[in-house]
GUTI-707062 format. One line per field, with one value per residue (C-alpha): x, z, y; residue number from 0. Coordinates in Angstrom, 3 decimals. Each point is the difference from the previous one (the first is absolute). Example, Ala and Ser with C-alpha at 12.3 -4.5 7.8 and 13.67 -1.06 7.14 Angstrom:
c1	c(12.300; 1.370)
c3	c(7.800; -0.660)
c2	c(-4.500; 3.440)
k	c(0; 1)
//
This chain:
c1	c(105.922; 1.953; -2.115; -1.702; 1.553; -2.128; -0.767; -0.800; -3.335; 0.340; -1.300; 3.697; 0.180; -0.419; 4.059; 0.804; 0.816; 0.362; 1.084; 0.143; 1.445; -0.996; 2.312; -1.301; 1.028; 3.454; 2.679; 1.788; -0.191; -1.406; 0.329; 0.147; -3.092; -0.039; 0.146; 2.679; 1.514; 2.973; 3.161; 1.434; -1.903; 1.879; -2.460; 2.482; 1.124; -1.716; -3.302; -0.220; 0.809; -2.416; -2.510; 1.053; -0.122; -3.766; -0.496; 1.658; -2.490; -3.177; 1.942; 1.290; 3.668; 1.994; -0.926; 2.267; 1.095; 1.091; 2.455; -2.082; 1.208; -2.919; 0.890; -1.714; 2.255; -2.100; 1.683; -1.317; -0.616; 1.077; 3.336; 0.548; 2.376; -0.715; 0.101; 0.045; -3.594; -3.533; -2.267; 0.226; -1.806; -0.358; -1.426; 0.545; -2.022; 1.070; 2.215; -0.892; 0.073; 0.081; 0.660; 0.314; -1.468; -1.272; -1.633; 1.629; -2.652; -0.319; -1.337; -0.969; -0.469; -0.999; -1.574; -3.218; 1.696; 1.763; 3.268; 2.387; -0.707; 1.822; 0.571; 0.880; 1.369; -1.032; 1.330; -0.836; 3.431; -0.376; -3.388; 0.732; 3.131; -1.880; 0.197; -3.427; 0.108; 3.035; -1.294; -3.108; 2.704; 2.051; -3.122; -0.351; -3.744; -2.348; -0.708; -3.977; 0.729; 1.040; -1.261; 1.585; -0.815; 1.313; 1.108; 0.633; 1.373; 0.017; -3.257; -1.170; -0.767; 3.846; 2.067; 1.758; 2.202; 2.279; -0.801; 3.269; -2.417; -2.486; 2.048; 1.698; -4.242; -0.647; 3.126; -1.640; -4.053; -1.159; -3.388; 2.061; -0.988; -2.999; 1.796; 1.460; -2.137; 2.023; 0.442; 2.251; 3.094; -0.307; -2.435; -1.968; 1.233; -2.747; 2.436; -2.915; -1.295; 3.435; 0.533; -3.869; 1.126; 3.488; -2.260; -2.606; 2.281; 1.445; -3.397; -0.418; -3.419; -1.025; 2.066; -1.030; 0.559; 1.349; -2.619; 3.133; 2.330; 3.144; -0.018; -3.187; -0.517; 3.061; -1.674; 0.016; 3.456; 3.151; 0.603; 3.243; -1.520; -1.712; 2.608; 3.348; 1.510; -2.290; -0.361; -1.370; -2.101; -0.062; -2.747; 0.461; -0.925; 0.449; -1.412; -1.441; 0.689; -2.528; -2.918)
c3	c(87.170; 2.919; 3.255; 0.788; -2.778; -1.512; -3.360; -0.638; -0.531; -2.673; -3.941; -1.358; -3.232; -0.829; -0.775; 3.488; 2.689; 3.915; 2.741; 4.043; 2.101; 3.680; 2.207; -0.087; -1.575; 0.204; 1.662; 2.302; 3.551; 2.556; 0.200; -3.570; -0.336; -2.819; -3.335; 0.348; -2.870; 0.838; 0.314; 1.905; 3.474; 1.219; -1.170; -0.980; -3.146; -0.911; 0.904; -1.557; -3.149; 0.377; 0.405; -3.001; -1.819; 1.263; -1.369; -3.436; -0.824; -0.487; -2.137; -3.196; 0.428; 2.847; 2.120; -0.481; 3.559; 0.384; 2.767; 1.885; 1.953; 0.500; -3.481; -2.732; -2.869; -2.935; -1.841; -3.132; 1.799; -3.930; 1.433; 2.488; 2.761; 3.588; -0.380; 2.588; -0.881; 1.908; -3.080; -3.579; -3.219; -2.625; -3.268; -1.362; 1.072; 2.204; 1.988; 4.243; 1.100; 3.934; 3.195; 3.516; 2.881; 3.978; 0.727; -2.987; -2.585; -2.950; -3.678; -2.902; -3.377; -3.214; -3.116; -1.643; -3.105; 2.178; -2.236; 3.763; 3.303; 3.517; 3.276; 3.191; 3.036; 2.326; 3.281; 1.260; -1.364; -3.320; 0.077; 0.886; -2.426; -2.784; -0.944; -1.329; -2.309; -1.507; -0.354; -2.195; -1.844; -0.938; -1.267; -2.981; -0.520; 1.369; 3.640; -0.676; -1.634; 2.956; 2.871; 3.359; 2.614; 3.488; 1.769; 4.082; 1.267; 4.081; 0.571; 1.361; 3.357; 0.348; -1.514; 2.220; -0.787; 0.627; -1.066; -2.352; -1.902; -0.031; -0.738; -3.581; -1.353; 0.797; -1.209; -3.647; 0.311; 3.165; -0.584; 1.120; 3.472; -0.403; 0.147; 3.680; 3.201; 3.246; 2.801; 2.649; -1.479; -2.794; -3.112; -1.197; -4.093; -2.356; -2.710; -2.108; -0.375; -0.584; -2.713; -1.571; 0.434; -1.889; -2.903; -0.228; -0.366; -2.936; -1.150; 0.206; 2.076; -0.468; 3.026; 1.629; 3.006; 3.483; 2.351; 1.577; 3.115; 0.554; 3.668; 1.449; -2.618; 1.989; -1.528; -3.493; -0.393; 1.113; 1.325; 1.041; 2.310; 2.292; 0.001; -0.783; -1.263; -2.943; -3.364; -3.238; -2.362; -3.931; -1.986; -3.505; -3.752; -3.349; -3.693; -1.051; -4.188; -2.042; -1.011)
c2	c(85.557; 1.052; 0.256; 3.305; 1.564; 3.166; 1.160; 3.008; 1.063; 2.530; 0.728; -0.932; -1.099; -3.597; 0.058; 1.478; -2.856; 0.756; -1.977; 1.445; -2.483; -1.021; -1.327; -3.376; -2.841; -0.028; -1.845; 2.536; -0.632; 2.637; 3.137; -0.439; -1.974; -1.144; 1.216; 2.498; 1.429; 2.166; -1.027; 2.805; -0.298; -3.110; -3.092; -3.108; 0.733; -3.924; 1.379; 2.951; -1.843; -2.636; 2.402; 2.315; -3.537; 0.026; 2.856; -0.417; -3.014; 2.876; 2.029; 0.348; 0.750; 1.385; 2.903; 2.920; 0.367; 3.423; 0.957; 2.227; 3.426; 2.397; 2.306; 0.760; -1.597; -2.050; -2.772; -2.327; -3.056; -1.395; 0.529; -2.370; 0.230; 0.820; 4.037; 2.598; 1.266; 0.321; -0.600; -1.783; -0.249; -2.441; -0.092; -3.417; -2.898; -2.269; 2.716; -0.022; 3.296; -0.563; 1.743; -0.976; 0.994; -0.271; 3.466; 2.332; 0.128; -1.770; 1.509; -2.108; 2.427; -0.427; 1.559; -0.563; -1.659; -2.632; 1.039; 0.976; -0.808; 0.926; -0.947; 3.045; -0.542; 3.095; 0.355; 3.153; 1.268; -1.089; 1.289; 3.521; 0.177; -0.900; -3.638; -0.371; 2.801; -1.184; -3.503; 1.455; 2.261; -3.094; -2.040; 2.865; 0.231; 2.547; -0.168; 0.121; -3.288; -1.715; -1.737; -0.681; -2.729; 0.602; -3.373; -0.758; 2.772; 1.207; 1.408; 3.798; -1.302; -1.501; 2.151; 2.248; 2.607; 3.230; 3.611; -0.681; -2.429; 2.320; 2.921; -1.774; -0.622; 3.569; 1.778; -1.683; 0.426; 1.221; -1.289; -3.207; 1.173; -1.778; -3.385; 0.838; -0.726; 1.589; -2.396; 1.354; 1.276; -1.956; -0.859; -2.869; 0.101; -1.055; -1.630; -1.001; 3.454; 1.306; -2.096; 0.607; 3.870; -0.611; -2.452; 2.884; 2.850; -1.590; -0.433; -3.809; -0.504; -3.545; -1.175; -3.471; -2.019; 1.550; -1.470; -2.095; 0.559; -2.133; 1.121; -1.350; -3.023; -2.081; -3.167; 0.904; 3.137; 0.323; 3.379; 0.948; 2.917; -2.515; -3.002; 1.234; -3.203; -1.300; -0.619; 1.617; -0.213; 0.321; 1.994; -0.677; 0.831; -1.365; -0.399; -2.788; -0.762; 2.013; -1.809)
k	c(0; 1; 2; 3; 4; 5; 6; 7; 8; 9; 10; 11; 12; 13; 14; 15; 16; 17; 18; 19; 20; 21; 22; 23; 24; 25; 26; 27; 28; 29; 30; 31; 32; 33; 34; 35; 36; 37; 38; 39; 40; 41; 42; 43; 44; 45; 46; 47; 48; 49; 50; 51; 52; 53; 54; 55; 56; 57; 58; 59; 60; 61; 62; 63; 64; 65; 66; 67; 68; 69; 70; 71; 72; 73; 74; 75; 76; 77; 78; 79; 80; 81; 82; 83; 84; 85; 86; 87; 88; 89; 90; 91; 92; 93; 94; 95; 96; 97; 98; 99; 100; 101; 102; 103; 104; 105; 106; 107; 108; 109; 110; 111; 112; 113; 114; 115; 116; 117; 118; 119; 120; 121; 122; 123; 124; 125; 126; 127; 128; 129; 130; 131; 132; 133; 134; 135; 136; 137; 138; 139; 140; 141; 142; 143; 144; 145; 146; 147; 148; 149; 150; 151; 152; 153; 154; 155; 156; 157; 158; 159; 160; 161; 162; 163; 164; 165; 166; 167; 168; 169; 170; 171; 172; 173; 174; 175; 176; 177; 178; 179; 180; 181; 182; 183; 184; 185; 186; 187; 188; 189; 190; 191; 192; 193; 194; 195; 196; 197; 198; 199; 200; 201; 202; 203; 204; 205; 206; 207; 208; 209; 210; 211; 212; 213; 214; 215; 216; 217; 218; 219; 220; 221; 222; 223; 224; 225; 226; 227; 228; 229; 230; 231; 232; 233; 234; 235; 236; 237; 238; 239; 240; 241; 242)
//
């Protein structure tokens, strides 16, 4: 197992596999200590595939690596490729939805029957646009058949922000107020509530995990916010062969 990986702690079914990495445990040399898996935050290219070879040795085929750019566009991971998308779904076993990340957050979904599951990244962009709802339209089932687990995101006491964040969660609910603590000019974001709000409007309410914060947990997260120059990490979600 790699070191100080997590697994979610959730009621998935018994087909449903999850898998948040750490940064340890890698070979990537400081500041991208050492298990990063990104290969577009300049990490030698040798490392990053080591590590990604790390990786590939606890899972059952190849993550889906998706090319990340803070939108809200859902792709089959079936499909291979390296697509211009922020989430992906997959119903056939053995398919890694995954998703990188070193303060956006990270959503793992899937349905009670363990027939789809999906992986979200959320910066606050993708968040606000939309790109959770779409990722529970794509999966096809009904949303009060799903559950959600939240992985390491930056916490509420880090997160600072502009009223222009602020102002693109309102302009959709304005009980997402609630998620915005003034401090100066500025706002501490709750991005965990945000996305609970988002989950719970579309009537999904078993939502799990969100106790973490890349910011202040230096030893465990990247986070981009406090270092600059780092790594990422992968969240990831698959099906296992039916029993």
């Amino acid at each position: 197992m790699l070191q100080q990986a997590i697994v979610p702690q959730w009621p998935a079914p018994a087909r449903v596999c999850a898998l948040q990495t750490s940064r340890h445990g890698g070979t990537s040399l400081s500041p991208y200590d050492s298990l990063n898996l990104g290969t577009h935050v300049g990490d030698a290219a040798a490392c990053v595939a080591a590590n990604r070879q790390l990786l590939q040795a606890v899972l059952p085929g190849k993550p889906l690596w998706l090319q990340q750019v803070h939108g809200t566009v859902v792709v089959e991971a079936e499909q291979g490729g390296q697509p211009n998308a922020d989430a992906s779904i997959a119903r056939e076993a053995g398919v890694v939805c995954a998703v990188l990340t070193a303060d956006c957050l990270p959503l793992l979904l899937c349905d009670d029957a363990g027939s789809v599951v999906g992986a979200v990244h959320a910066g606050w962009r993708g968040l606000a646009a939309g790109v959770i709802e779409a990722a529970v339209h794509a999966m096809e089932v009904a949303p009060t058949e799903v559950m959600a687990w939240l992985g390491p995101a930056i916490g509420p006491q880090a997160f600072e922000v502009g009223e222009n964040v602020r102002a693109a969660f309102l302009q959709h609910d304005r009980a997402a107020d609630s998620a915005f603590v003034p401090r100066a000019d500025k706002y501490l974001a709750d991005l965990y509530l945000l996305a609970r709000q988002r989950l719970e409007e579309l009537g999904i309410k078993r939502i799990y995990g969100g106790e973490f914060c890349t910011y202040t947990d230096s030893g465990r997260f990247y986070s981009y916010r406090r270092d600059g120059q780092t790594g990422r990490m992968a969240s990831m979600i698959w099906l296992s062969d039916p029993v």
